[in-house]
N, C-alpha and C positions, 0 to 999 in steps of 0.2 A: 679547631675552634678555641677559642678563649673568653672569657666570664668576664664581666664589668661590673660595677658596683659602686652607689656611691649617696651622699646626703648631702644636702644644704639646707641649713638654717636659720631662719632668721627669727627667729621667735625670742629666743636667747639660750636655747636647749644647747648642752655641748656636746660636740659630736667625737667622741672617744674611740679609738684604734679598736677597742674591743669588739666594737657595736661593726664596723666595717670590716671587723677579721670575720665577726659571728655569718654577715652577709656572705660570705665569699666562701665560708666554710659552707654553705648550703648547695654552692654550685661548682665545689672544686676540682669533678672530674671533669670538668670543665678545662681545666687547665692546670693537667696534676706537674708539671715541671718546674714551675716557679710560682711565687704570690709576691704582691707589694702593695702596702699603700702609703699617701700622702695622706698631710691632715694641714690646713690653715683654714685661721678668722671662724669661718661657719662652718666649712665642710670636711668631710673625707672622701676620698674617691680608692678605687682598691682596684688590684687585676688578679688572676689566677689566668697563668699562661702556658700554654700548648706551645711551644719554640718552634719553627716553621725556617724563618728568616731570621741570620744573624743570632746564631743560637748562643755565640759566649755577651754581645755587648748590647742584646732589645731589651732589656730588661724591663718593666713597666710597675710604676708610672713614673713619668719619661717627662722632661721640660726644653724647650726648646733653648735656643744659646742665651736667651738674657734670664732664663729662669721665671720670667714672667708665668708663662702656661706652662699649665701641667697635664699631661693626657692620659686617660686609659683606654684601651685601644682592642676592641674584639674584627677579626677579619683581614684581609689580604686588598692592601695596595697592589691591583698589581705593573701597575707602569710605573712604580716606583722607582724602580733604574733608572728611567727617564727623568724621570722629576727631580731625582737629585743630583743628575746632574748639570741638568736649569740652575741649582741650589748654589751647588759647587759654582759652577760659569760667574757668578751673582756675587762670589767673595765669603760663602757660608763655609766656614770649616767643620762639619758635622764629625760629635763623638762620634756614629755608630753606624752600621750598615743597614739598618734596620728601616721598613714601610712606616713605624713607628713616628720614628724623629724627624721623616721627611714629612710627615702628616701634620705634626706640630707647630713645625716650622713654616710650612704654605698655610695654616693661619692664621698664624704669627705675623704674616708681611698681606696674607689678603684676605682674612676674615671670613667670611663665609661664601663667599667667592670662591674660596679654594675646593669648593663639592665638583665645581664644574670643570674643576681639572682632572678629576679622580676617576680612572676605571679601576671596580672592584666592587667588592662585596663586604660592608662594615657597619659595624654602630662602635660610634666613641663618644668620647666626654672630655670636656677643654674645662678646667677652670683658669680664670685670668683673676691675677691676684692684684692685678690697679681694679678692674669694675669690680672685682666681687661680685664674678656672675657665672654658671658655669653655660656652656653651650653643648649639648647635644646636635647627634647626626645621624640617620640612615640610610644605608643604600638605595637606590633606586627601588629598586622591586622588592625589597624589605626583605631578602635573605638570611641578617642576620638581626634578630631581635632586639628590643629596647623597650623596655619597659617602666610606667613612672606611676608614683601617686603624689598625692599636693594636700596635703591639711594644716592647718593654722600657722603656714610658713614656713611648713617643712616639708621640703619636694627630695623624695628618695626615686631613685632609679637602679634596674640591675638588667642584667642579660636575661634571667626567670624572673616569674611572678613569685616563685618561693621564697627567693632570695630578700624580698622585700617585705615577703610573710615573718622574718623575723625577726620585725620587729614589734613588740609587744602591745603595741597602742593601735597597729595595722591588722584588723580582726579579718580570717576569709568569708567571705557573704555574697553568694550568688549574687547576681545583676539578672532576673526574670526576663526582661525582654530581651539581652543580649543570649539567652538559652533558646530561647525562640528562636533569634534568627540564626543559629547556632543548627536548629533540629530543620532548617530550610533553607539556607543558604552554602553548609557544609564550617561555616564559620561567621564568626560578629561582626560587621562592619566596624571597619577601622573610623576613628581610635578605640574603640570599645574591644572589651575581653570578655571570658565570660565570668568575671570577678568585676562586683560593683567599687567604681571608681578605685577601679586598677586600668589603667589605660596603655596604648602602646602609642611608640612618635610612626605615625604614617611612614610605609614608603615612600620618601624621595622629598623626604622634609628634614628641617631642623628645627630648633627648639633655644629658645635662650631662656634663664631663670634666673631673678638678680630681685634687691626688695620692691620693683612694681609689680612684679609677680610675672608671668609667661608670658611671651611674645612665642609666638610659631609660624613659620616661611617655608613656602615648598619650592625647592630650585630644581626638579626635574617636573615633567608630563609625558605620557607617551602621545608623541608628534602624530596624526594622522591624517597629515596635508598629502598635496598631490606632488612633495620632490621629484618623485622618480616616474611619476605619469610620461609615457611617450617613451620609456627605455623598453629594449628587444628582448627580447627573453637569452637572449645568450649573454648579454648584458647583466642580465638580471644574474643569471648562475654565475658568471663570472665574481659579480660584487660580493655575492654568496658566500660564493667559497671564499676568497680573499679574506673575509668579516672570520666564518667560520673559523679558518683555520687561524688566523691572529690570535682568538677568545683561549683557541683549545693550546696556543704556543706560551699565550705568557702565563698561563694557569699551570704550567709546568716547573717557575721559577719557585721553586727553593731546594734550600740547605740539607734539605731530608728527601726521604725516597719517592719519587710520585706513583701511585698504584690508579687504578681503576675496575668500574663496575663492570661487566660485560654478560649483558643479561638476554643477546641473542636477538633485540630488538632494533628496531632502527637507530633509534637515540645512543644507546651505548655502544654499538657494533661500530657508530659513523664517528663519536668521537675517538674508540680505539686505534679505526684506521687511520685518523690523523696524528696522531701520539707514535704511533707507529714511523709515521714518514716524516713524521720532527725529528725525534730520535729511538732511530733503529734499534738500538741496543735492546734488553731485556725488560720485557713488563710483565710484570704481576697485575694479572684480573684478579676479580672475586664474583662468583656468583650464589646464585641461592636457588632449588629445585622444591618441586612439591612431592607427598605422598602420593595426593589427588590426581591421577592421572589428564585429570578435567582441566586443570589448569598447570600441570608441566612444561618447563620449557627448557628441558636439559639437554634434549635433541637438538635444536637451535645454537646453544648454548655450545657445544660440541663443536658443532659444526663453525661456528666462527671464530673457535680456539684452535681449530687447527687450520683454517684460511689464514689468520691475524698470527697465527704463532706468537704467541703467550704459557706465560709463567701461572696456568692455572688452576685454583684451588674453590670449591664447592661446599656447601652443605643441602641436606635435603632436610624439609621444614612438612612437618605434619600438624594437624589441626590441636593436638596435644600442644606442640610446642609453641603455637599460635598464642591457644588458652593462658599457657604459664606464664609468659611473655606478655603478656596485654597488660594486666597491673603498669609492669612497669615503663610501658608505652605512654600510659595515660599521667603516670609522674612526670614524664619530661615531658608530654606534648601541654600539659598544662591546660586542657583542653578537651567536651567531648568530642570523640570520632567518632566517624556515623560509618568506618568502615575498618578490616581488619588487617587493610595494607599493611599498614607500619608496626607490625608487628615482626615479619618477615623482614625487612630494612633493618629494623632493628637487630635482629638477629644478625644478619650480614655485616654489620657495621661491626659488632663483636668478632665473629671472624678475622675482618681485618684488623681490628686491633689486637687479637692474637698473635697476628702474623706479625707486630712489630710495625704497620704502617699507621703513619699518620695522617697524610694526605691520600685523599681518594678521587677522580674526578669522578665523577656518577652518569653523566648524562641525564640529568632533570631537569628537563624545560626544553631537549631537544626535541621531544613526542609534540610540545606544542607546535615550533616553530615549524620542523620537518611535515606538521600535517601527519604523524603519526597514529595518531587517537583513533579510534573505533567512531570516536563521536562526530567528528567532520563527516565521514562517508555516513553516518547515523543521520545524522541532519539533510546533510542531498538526499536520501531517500526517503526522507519525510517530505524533504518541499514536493519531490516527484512523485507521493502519494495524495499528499495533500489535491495537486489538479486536480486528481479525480477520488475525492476521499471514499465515497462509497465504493471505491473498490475490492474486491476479493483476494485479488493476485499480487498487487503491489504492497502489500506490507508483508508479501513472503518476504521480500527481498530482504529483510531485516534475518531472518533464519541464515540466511547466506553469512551474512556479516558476523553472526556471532556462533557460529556453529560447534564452539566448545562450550559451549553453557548447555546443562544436561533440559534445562526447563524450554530450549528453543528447538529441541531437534520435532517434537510432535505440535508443536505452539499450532493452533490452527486460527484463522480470519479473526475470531470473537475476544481472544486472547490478545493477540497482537494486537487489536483496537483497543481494548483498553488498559493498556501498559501503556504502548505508543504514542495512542491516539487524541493524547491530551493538549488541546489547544490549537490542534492540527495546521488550521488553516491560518492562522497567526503567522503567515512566514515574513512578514516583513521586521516583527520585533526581533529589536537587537539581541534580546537573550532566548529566543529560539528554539538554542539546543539545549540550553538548560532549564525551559519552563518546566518540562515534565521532569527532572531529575530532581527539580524544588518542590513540586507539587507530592512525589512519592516521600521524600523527607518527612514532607509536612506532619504524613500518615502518624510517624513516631507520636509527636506533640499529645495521638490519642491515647498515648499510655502516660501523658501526664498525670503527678498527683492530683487530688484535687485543691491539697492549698496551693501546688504550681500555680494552676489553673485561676483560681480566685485570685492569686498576686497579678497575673497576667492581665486579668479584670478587661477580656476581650480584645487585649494587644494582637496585630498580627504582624508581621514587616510585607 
């Protein structure tokens, strides 16, 4: 990953190197290999970069051939190969090898048009110095961050909320009802954070800022028409795998060593084996074990490090180490958690950057896709209780499903009803499986303060 950072002005305030080193100094393990910034008219925009791609000539921030735009650039092009050489074909003679310069230059000739050319995972920032406007961008599904605030003309933006914490007229101050839907949603509806007017740019939006003040365009949705109504199911695994394995091939492309997660589950086991049959040679996994025997998973773990034949290395994670580690969880997630996941993550992520890697593929997001989740088969067994809710026997079935949790192996009928049993017969609502996971959230909100409480002034989301 790599930190962005950056200000525009119009008020007449001037925007000094120092004020955009101090931002960048706030997020620079972010991108401890290099820093730079630009400074024109109103603004400065700043990078601190993680070298990935093109490690002697991406340097950032970066301007396309006529020097018009300027970018700074968090994230991975990854069809960038491609694209530049469309660039090339076209008469560009690009300085650099870098996802960078090809990114500047596609919107340089097509403006924001050029989102819909892009596979990858990014937020950047365009200043153009004819409009004196800058324009923001992020990924589809907002993998990597972007963050902004906007007061009397002066619209600052960086990769963290902290980064923008420094500046001194920029005071931190809860947002009350984004805490709410925070303690029931697991997170704010975007664009809200849980800092008042501190806001993020939407997944799969852009954003332009010049003196009318903000324009903002969404160029992605997730499609769900009927394309593929009437294809076979071997059709279907066929297109599948094809998709799959393309995502896990060009995720492979850089300069430095590609590693991965391999945490003995579907998601990372399935993208190992394709990394595997891309290229054979040697991978380094990493994984992470519990003391808890309850939730262990180094058995599995094992077991698909020696099917996959991998370069693997471990740690085991105790509730101690959980503890120490949470603080600084909650620095970077910039955010509460209402769970102790990413505490572990955390730690493993360490690991591997002990080990010298920089890139990691993880497999997150393939538990969705794959139908991994406990919670899918959670939900068929609710709608199949639901039929006959007064049932006794059918919400055993849920003991089945989680039977490493120490509070379900005795769970009898009365228990199960109400944990479960919340909303039961609601099976046609779209959010379903997650009514009762927001309804138990909720619970937290009773240990609010009381002046929480009284700002909330009866909010609920």
């Amino acid at each position: 990953m790599c930190g962005i950072a950056g200000i525009v002005d119009y008020s007449g305030k001037r925007v000094d190197g120092p004020v955009i080193e101090k931002m960048l100094c706030a997020i620079n393990y972010r991108g401890p290999d290099e820093s730079g910034i630009y400074l024109s008219n109103h603004t400065g925009i700043g990078n601190v970069r993680l070298s990935i791609i093109d490690l002697s000539t991406g340097q950032q921030p970066l301007s396309d051939l006529s020097g018009r735009f300027w970018i700074v650039f968090n994230g991975e092009i990854f069809n960038y190969p491609e694209l530049r050489e469309t660039l090339v074909k076209k008469g560009y003679n690009l300085k650099t090898h870098s996802d960078t310069e090809v990114l500047v230059q596609l919107y340089a000739l097509y403006g924001s048009e050029c989102l819909q050319m892009l596979n990858g995972q990014f937020a950047f920032a365009i200043w153009d110095k004819v409009k004196d406007e800058v324009f923001i961008a992020r990924d589809r599904i907002g993998i990597r961050p972007l963050f902004y605030h906007l007061a009397d003309g002066r619209f600052t933006f960086a990769s963290e909320i902290k980064s923008i914490f420094t500046q001194k007229d920029i005071v931190p101050e809860f947002s009350y009802e984004n805490l709410s839907q925070i303690y029931t949603f697991w997170t704010a509806i975007t664009p809200g954070t849980a800092f008042k007017d501190i806001y993020e740019l939407s997944p799969g939006h852009y954003m332009v800022y010049n003196r009318e003040g903000i324009k903002t365009g969404r160029y992605w949705e997730l499609n769900y028409n009927d394309t593929f109504k009437g294809i076979t199911m071997p059709e279907a695994l066929e297109n599948f795998r094809e998709l799959f394995y393309d995502a896990v091939r060009i995720r492979l492309r850089a300069d430095v060593e590609v590693a991965a997660y391999l945490s003995g589950g579907i998601d990372s086991s399935s993208t190992v084996a394709y990394i595997k049959d891309i290229e054979p040679g040697v991978l380094n996994t990493f994984s992470i074990g519990f003391r808890d025997r309850d939730f262990d998973e180094t058995a599995y773990q094992n077991e698909a490090v020696k099917f996959l034949n991998t370069r693997h290395k471990s740690i085991t994670c105790s509730s101690d180490d959980i503890s120490r580690s949470f603080p600084k969880v909650i620095w970077h997630t910039e955010t509460p958690v209402t769970r102790t996941a990413p505490a572990p993550m955390f730690l493993l992520s360490k690991l591997v950057r002990e080990n010298n890697i920089k890139v990691v593929i993880t497999g997150e997001g393939a538990d969705e896709m794959l139908a991994g989740y406990d919670i899918f088969k959670e939900a068929k067994i609710r709608r199949f209780w639901a039929s006959q809710p007064d049932s006794a026997i059918r919400p055993k079935l849920l003991t089945k499903l989680y039977p490493y949790l120490p509070q379900m192996r005795q769970a009898n009928p009365a228990i199960l009803k109400m944990f479960y049993g919340y909303k039961l017969e609601e099976t046609d609502n779209p959010f379903y499986s997650h009514l009762l996971r927001w309804n138990n959230s909720n619970h937290i909100k009773k240990h609010f303060s009381e002046q929480l409480k009284s700002q909330l002034n009866g909010y609920s989301p």
